[in-house]
C-alpha positions as CSV (number, residue, x, y, z in Angstrom):
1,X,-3.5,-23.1,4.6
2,X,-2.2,-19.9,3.0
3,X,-0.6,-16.9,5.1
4,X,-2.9,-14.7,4.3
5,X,-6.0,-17.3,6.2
6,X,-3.5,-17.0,9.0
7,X,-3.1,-13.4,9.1
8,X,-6.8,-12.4,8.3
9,X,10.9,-13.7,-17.0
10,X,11.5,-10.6,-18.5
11,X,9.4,-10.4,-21.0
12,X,10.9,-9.6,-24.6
13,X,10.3,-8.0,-28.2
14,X,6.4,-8.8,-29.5
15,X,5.5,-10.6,-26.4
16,X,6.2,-7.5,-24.1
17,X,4.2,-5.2,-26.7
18,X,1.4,-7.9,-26.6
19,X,1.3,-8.1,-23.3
20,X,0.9,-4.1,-23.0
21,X,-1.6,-4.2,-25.5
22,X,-3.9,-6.4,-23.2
23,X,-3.3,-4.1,-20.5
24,X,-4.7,-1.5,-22.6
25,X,-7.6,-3.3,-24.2
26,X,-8.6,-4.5,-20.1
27,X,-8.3,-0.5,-19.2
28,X,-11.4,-0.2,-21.3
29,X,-13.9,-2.3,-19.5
30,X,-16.5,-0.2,-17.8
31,X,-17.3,-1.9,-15.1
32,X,-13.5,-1.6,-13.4
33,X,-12.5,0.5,-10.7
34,X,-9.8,3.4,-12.5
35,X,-7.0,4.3,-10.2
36,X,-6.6,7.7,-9.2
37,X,-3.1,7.7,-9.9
38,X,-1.8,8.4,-13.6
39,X,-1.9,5.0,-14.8
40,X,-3.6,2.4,-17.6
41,X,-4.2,0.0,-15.2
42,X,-7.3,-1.3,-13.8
43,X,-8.4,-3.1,-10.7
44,X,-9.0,-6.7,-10.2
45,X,-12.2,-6.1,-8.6
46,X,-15.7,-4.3,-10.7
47,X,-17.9,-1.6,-8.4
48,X,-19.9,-3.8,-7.2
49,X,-16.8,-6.2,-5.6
50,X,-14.9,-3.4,-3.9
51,X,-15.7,-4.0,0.1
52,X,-18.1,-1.5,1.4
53,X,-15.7,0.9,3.7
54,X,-18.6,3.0,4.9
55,X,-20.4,-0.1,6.3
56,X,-17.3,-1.5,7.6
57,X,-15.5,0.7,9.4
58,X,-16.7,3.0,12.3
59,X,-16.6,6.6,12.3
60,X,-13.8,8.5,13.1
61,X,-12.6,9.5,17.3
62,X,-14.9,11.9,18.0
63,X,-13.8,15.3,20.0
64,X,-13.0,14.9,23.4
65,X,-12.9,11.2,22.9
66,X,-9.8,8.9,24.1
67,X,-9.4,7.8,20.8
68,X,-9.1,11.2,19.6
69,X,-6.3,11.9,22.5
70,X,-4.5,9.2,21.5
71,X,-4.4,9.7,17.7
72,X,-3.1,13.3,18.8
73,X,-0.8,11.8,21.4
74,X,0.9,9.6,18.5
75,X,1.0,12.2,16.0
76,X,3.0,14.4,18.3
77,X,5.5,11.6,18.4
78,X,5.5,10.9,15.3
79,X,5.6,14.8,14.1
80,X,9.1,15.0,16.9
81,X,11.1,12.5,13.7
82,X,11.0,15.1,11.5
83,X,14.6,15.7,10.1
84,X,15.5,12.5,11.0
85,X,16.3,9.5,8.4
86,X,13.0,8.2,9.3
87,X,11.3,10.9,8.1
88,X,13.7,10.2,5.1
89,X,12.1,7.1,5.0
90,X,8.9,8.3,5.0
91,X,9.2,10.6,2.4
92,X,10.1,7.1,-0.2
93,X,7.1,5.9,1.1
94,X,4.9,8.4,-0.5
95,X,5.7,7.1,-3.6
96,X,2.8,5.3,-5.0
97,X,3.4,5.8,-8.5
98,X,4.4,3.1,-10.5
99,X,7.0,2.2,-11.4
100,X,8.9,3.1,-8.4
101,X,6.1,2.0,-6.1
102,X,5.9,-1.8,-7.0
103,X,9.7,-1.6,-5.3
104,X,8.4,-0.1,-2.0
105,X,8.9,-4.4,-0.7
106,X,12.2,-5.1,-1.9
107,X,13.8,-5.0,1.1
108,X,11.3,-7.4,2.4
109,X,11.2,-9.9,-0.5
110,X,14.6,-9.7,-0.9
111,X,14.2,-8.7,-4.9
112,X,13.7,-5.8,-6.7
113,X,10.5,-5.7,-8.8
114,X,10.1,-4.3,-12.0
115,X,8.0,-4.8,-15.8
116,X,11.0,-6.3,-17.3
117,X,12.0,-8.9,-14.7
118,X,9.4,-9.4,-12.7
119,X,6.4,-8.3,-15.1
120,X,3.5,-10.6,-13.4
121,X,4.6,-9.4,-9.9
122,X,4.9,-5.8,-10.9
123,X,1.3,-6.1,-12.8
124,X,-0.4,-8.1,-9.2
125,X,1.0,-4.7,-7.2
126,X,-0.5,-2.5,-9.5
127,X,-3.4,-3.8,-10.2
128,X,-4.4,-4.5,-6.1
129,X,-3.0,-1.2,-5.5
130,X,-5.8,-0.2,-7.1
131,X,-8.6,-2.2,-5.4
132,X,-6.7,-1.5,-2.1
133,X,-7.4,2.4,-2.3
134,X,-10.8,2.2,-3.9
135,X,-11.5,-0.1,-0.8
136,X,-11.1,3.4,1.3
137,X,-12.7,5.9,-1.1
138,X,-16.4,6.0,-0.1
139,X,-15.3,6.0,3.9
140,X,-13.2,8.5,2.4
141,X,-15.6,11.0,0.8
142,X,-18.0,11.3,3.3
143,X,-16.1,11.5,6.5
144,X,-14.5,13.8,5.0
145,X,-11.6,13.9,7.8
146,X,-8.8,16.9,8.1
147,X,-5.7,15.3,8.2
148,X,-3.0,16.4,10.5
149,X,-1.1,19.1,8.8
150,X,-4.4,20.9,8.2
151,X,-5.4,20.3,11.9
152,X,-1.3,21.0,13.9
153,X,-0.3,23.6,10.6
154,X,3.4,22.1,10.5
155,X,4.6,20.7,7.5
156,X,4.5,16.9,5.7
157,X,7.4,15.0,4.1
158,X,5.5,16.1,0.7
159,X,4.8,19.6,0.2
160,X,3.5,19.1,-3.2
161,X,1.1,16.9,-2.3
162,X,-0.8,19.2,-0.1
163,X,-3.2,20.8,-2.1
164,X,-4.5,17.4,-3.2
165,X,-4.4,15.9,0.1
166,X,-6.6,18.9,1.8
167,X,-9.5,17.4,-0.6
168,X,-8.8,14.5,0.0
169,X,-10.3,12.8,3.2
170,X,-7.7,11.2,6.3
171,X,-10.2,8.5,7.5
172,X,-9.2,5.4,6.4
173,X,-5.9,5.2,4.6
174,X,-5.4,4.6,1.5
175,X,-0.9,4.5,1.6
176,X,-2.0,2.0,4.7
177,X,-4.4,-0.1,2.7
178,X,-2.3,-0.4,-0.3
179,X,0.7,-1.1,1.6
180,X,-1.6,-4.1,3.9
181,X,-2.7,-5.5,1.2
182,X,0.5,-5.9,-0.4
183,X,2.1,-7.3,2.8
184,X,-0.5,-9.9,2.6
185,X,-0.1,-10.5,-0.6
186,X,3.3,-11.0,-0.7
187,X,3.5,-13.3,2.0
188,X,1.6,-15.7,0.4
189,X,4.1,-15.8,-2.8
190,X,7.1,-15.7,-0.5
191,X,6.1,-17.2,2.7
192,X,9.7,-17.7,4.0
193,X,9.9,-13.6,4.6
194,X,6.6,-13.6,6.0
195,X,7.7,-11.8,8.9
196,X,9.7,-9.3,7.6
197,X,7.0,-8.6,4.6
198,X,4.2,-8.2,7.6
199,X,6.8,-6.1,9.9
200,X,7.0,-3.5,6.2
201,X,3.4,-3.4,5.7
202,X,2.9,-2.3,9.1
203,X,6.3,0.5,9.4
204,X,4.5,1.5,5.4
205,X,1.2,2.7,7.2
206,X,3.2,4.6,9.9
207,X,5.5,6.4,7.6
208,X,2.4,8.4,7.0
209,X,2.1,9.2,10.5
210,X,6.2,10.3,10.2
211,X,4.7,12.5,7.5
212,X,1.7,14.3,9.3
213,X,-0.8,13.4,7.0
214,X,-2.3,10.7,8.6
215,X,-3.9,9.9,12.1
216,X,-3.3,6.4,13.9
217,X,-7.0,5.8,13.2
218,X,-7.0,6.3,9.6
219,X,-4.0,4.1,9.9
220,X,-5.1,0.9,11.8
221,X,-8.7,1.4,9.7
222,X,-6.4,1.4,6.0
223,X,-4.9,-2.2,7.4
224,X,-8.3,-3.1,7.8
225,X,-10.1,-2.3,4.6
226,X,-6.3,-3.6,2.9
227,X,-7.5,-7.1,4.2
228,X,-10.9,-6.6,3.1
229,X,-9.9,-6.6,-0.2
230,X,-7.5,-8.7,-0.4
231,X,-10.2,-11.3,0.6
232,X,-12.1,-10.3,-2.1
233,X,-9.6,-10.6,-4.4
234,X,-9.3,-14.7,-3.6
235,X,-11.7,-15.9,-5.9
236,X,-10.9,-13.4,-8.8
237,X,-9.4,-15.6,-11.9
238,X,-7.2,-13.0,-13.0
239,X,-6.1,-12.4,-10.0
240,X,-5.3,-16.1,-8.8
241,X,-3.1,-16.5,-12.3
242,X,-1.5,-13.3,-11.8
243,X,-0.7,-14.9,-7.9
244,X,0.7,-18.1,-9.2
245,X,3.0,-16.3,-12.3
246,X,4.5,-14.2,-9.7
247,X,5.5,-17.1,-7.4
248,X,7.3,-18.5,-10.4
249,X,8.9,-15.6,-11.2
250,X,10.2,-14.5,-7.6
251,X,11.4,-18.3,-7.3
252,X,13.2,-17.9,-10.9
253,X,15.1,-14.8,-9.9
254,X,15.9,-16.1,-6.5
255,X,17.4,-19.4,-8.0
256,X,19.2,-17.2,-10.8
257,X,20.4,-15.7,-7.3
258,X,18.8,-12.3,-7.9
259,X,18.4,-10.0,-4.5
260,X,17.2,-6.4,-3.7
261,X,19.7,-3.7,-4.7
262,X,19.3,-1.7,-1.9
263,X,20.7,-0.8,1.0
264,X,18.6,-3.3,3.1
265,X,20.6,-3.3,6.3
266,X,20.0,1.0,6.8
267,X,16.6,0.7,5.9
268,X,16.0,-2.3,8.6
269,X,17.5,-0.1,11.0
270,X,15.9,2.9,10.1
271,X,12.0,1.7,10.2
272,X,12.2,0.2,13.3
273,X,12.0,3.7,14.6
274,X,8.7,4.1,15.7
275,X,6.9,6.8,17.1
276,X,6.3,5.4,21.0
277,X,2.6,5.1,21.6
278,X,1.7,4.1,18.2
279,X,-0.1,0.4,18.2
């Protein structure tokens, strides 16, 4: 049984080009869902596959609730690691953008990821980043949440990202499902670092807490609709060779004796820095 039932080759010259130019020719099907990040690629999953986030998750705390008073109680916390390499952390976490988004893992995996070395990997992460945000978009749109900053009026790890994000509704995440859905993902495909990949998808969601754009709620609801597509995703041919190219390619690189180039050790240290209430 896979992890994820548990857990509810450089590519040269023309074949590189080719392999581009089927990227490009799949970006023009109708029926996929388009990212709303600047990219070509497309989703794994049509309209009509992307899990229903308005029927699946509940509305947000309401006032005066005790869910409410501990999604403020948490962001209080979380809002007190500002200045702090945490927040430093968090601030790399905000990058979605490819390509410097499909290395947000490395740590974990213990690889970097990137087109040229690791080009079915980098394409999987892409492509379920976008069916892991779309899976939050109509929950999104008409909840219509504030998020933190707009609510407290201090300042979020990305400044330049505000005027989007105030249009842009909290409740669920979309950072949280992405980066779920990828833990899952990737502990399938490298199931010895299971733990550590889980562990990253979770300390992912709360860097947007660190951040104060995101309430606890919209967090622990992002992990949820992250796992709803990524079952969804299990019975997509695309997606399944895509899954199985990647395994080969993260166990090529780690016989060629490949690892992550970064500092793995500080960034261990630093996301286990939590804020204190947060589930």
């Amino acid at each position: 049984m896979s992890v994820i039932a548990h857990l509810g080759c450089a590519l040269p010259g023309l074949a590189l080009a080719l392999s581009l130019a089927g990227c490009t020719a799949t970006a023009s099907r109708p029926t996929a869902v388009e990212a709303t990040i600047t990219t070509k690629a497309v989703g794994y999953l049509d309209a009509a596959s992307v899990p229903a986030s308005l029927a699946l998750v509940p509305a947000p705390p309401a006032a005066g609730s005790a869910g409410l008073a501990l999604d403020e109680q948490v962001s209080r916390e979380a809002r007190a690691l500002r200045g702090t390499p945490r927040f430093t952390q968090a601030t790399h976490d905000a990058e979605l953008g490819f390509p410097e988004g499909a290395n947000q893992f490395s740590c974990a995996i213990g690889l970097d990821v990137d087109a040229q070395r690791t080009p079915a990997l980098y394409r999987l992460l892409e492509r379920s980043r976008i069916d892991a945000s779309a899976a939050t978009r109509a929950a999104k749109k008409h909840h219509q949440r504030p998020r933190p900053f707009m609510v407290n009026g201090e300042p979020t790890c990305t400044p330049q990202d505000e005027a989007d994000l105030r249009g842009n509704g909290s409740y669920p995440s979309g950072h949280s499902s992405i980066g779920w859905a990828w833990a899952l993902l990737l502990s399938e495909i490298v199931p010895d670092r299971a733990d550590a990949i889980i562990a990253r998808g979770r300390n992912y969601g709360e860097s947007r807490l660190v951040c104060n754009v995101h309430w606890q709620s919209d967090i622990l609801e992002g992990r949820f609709m992250g796992a709803a597509a990524v079952a969804r995703l299990q019975d997509n041919p695309a997606f399944q060779r895509d899954l199985l190219a990647a395994r080969r390619e993260i166990e090529a690189a780690r016989r060629s004796g490949q690892h992550s180039s970064r500092d793995c050790a500080a960034e261990e240290a630093v996301l286990k820095v939590r804020p204190a209430s947060a589930l």
